[in-house]
N, C-alpha and C positions, 0 to 999 in steps of 0.2 A: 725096145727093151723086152725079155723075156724072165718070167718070174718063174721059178722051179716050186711045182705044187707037187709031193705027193708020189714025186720022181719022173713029172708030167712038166711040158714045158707048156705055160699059161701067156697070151701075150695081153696086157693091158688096153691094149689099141682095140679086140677084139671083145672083151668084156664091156669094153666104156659105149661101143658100138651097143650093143645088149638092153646094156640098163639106161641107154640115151634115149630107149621107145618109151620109159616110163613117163606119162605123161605127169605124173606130180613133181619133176625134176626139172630145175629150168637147167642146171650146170652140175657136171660132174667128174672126178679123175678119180684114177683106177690110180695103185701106189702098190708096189712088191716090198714088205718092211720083213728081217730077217726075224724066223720062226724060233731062234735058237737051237735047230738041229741041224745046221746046215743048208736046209732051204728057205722057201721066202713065205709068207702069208699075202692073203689080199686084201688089200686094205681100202674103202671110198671113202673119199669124204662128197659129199652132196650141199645143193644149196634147192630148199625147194622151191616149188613155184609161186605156193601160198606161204609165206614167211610168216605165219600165225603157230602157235604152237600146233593149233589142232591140223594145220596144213603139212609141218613138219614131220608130227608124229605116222599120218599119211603117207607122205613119202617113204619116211623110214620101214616103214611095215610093206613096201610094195618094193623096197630092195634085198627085203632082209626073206 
């Protein structure tokens, strides 16, 4: 799959690679969801490794 960022072609397989070193991440997918102009946005959803909120909040801060 290829997602249109910006008029740039983004692949998922490539970002998930990326954000799969973050070690507060145990599982992750990359998602192309349409931006309403035409192209795509990227979208994750994550599962972190610490399922505590303060592990999640964690996570989120080290993908964002």
């Amino acid at each position: 799959m290829v997602v249109t960022k910006n008029g740039e072609n983004v692949y998922p397989d490539d970002v998930e690679i990326q954000l799969g070193t973050v070690p507060q991440v145990s599982e992750l997918s990359i998602l192309g969801i349409p931006d309403g102009r035409g192209g795509e946005r990227l979208a994750c959803a994550a599962v972190a490794e610490d399922r505590t909120p303060e592990g999640e909040e964690l996570a989120r801060e080290e993908l964002t």
